[in-house]
DSSP file (Angstrom, degrees, kcal/mol; ACC not computed):
  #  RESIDUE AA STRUCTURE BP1 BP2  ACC     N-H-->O    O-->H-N    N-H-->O    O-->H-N    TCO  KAPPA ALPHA  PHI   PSI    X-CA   Y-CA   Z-CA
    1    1 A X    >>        0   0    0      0, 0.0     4,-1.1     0, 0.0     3,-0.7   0.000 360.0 360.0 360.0 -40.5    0.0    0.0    0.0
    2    2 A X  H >>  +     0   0    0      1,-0.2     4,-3.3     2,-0.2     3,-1.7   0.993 360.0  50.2 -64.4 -58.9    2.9    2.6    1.0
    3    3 A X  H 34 S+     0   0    0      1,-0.2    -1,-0.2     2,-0.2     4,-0.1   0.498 105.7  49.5  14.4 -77.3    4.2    1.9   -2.9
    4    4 A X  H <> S+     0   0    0     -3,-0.7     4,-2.1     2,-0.1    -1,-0.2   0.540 112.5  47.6 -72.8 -27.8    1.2    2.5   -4.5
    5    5 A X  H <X S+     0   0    0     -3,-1.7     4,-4.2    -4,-1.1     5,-0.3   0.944 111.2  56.9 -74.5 -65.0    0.9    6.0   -2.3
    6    6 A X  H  X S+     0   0    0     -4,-3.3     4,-2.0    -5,-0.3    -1,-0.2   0.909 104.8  55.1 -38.7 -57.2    4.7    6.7   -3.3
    7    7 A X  H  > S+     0   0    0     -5,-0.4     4,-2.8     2,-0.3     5,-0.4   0.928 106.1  42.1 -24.8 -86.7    3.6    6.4   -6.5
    8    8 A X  H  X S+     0   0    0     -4,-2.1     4,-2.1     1,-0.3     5,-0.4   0.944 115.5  50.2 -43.9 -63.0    0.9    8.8   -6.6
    9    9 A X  H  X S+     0   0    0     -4,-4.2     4,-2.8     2,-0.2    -2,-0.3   0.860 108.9  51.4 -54.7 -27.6    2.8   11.1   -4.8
   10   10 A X  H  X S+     0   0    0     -4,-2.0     4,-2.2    -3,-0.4    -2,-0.2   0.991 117.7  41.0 -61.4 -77.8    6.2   10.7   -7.3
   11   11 A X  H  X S+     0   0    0     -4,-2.8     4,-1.1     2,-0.2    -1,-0.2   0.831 115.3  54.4 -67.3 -27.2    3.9   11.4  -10.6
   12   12 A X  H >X>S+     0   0    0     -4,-2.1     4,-5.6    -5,-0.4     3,-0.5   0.914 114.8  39.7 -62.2 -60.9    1.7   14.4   -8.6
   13   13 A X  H >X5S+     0   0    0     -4,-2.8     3,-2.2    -5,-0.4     4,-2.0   0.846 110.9  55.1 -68.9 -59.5    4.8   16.1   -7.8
   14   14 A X  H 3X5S+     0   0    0     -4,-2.2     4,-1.5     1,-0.3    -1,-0.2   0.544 111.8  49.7  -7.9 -42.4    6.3   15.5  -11.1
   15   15 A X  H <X5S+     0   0    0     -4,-1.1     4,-1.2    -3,-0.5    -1,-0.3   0.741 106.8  50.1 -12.1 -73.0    3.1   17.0  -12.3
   16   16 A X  H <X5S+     0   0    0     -4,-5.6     4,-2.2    -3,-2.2    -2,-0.2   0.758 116.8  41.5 -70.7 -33.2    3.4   19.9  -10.1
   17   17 A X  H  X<S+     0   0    0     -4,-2.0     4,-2.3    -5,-0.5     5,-0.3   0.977 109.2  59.3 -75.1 -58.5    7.4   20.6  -11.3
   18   18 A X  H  X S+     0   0    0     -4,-1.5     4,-3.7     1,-0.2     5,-0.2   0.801 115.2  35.3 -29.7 -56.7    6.5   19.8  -14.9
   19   19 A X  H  X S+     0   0    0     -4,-1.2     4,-2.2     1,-0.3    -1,-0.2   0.976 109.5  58.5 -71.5 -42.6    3.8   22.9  -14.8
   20   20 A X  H  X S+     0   0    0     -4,-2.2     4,-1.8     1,-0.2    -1,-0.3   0.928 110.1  48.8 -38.2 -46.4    5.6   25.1  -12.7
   21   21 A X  H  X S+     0   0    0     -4,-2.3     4,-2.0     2,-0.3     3,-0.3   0.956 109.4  50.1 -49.7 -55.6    8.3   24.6  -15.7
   22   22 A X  H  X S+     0   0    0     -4,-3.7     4,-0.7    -5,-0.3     3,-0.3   0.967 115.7  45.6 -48.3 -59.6    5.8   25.4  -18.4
   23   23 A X  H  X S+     0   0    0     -4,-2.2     4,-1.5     2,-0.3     3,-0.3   0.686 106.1  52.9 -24.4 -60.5    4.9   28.4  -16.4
   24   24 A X  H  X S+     0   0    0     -4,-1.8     4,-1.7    -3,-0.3    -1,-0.2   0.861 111.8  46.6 -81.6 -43.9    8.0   29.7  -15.6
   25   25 A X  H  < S+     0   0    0     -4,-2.0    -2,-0.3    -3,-0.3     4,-0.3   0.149 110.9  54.4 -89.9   7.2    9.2   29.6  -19.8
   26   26 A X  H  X S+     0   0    0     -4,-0.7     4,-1.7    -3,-0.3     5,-0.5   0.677 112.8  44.7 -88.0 -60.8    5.8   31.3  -21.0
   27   27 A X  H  X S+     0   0    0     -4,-1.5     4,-4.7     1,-0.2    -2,-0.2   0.931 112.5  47.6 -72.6 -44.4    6.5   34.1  -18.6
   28   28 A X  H  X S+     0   0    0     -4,-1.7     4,-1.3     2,-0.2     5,-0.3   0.755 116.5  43.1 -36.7 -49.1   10.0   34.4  -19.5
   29   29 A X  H >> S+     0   0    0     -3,-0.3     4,-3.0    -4,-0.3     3,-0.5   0.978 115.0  50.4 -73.4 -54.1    9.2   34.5  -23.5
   30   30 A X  H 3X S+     0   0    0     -4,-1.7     4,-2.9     1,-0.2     5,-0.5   0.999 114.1  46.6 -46.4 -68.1    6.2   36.9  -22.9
   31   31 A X  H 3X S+     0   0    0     -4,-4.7     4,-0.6    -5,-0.5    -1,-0.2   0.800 116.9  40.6 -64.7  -5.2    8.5   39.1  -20.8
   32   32 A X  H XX S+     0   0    0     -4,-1.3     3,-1.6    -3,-0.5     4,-0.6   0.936 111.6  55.3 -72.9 -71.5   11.3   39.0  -23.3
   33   33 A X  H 3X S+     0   0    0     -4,-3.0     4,-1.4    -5,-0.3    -3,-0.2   0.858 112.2  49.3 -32.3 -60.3    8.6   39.4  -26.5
   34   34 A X  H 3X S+     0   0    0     -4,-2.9     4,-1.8     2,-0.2    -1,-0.3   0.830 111.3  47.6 -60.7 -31.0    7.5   42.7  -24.4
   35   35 A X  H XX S+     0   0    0     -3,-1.6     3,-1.9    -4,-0.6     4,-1.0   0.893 109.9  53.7 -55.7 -93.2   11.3   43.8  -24.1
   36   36 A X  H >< S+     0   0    0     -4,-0.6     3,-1.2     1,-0.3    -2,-0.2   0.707 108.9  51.2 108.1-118.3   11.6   43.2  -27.5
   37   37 A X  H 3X S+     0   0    0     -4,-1.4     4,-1.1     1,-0.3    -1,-0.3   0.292 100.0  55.7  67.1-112.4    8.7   45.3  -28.2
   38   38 A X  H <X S+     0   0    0     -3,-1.9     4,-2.3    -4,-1.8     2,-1.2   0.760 105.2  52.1 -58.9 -58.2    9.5   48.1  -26.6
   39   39 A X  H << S+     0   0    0     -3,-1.2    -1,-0.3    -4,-1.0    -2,-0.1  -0.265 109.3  52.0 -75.8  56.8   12.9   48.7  -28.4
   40   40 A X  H  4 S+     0   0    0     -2,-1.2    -2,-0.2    -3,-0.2    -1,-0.2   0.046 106.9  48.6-113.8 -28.9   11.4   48.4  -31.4
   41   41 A X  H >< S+     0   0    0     -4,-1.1     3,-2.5     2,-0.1     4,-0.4   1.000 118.0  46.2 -57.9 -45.7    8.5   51.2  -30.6
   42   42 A X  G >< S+     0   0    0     -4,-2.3     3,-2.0     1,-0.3     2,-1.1   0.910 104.4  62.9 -59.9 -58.9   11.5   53.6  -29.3
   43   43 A X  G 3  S+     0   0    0      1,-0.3    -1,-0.3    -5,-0.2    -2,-0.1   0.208  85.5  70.1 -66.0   2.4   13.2   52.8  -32.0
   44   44 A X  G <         0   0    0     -3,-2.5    -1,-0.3    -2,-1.1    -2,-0.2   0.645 360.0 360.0 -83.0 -29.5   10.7   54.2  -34.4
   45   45 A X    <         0   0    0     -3,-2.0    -1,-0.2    -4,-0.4    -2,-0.2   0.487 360.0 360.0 -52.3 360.0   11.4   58.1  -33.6
C-alpha cells in the first residue's frame, strides 16, 4: 500500500514541477517578447 501511495505522490509532484516549468518559460518568453517590443517602438522616432 505505502508503494502505491509513493507512487501517486512521485507522478503528482512530477506534475506539479513539470507545470511550474511550463509556467515559468511562457513568462519568461512573454517578458522577453515585451522587451523586444518596446525597443522596437523607441526605435521608431
Amino acid at each position: 500500500m505505502n508503494i502505491g501511495r509513493s507512487k501517486i505522490i512521485a507522478i503528482v509532484t512530477g506534475f506539479i514541477s513539470i507545470t511550474i516549468c511550463i509556467a515559468y518559460l511562457l513568462l519568461i518568453t512573454i517578458f522577453d517578447f515585451r522587451t523586444y517590443l518596446n525597443d522596437q517602438l523607441l526605435n521608431i522616432k
